[in-house]
N, C-alpha and C positions, 0 to 999 in steps of 0.2 A: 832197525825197524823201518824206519823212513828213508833209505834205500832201496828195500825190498819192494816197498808201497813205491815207490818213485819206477823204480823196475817193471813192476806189474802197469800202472800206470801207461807207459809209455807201447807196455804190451796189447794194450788196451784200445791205444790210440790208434796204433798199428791195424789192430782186426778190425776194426768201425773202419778206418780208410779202406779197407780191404771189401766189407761188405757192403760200403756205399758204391765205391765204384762197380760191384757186382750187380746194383740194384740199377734195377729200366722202371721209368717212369714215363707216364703219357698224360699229355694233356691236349684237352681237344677244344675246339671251338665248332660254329658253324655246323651241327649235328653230325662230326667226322668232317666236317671240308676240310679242315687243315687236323692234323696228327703232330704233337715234337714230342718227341724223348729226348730224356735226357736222364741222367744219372744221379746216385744220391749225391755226389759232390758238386752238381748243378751246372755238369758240362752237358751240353746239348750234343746230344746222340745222330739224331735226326730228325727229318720233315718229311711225311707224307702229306700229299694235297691232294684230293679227291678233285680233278678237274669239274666234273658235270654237277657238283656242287658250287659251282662260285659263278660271280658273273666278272671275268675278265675285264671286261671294259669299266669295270666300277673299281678300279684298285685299291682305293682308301679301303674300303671293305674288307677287299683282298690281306690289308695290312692292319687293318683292326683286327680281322679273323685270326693272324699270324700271330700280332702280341700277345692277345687274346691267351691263344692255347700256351705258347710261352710262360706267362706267367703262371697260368695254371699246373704246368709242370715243373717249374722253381718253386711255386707254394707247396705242392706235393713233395719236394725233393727236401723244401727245408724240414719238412713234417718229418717224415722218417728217417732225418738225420737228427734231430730231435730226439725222436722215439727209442734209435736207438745210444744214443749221449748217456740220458734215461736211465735206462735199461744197463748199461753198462756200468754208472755210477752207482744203479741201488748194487750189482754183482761187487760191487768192491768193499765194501761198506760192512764194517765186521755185522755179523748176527744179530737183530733186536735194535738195529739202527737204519734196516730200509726206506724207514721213512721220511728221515731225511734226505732222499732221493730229490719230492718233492720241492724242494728250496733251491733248487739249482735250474730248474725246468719248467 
């Protein structure tokens, strides 16, 4: 019994890695000045920088804008790694016991 649960488990773990890494995530600062994605495992994707939005010569700015949207897309990234933890622990969880999903999340 607790082999099979340990087996399915680990199957589990598999698809969520599988589906974070498929998920793009974006966080923005600076109404679009700066763009990063990044993924649900919370590798940074990329950076678009809308030039005619920033003032170059003000870099602190430049680099607040940057953390800025950063963070935003790690906060977004842990949310729906989260979401789907969740999600996948109420699927395991015999019948009439969903709710303790909640206690883990």
């Amino acid at each position: 019994m607790f082999g099979d649960m340990m087996g399915n488990m680990k199957q589990q773990q598999e698809a969520i890695q599988k589906q974070l890494t498929a998920k793009e995530i974006i966080g923005e600062s600076g109404e679009g000045a700066i763009q990063v994605t990044c993924n649900g495992l919370r590798q940074v994707l990329n950076v678009a920088i809308d030039k005619s939005k920033l003032e170059w010569e003000d870099s602190e700015q430049v680099e607040d804008l940057f953390l800025i949207a950063t963070n935003r897309a790690l906060e977004k990234a842990a949310a729906v790694e989260q979401e789907l933890t969740a999600n996948s622990l109420k699927d395991m969880l015999p019948p009439g016991m969903g709710g303790l999903s909640g206690l883990f999340g």
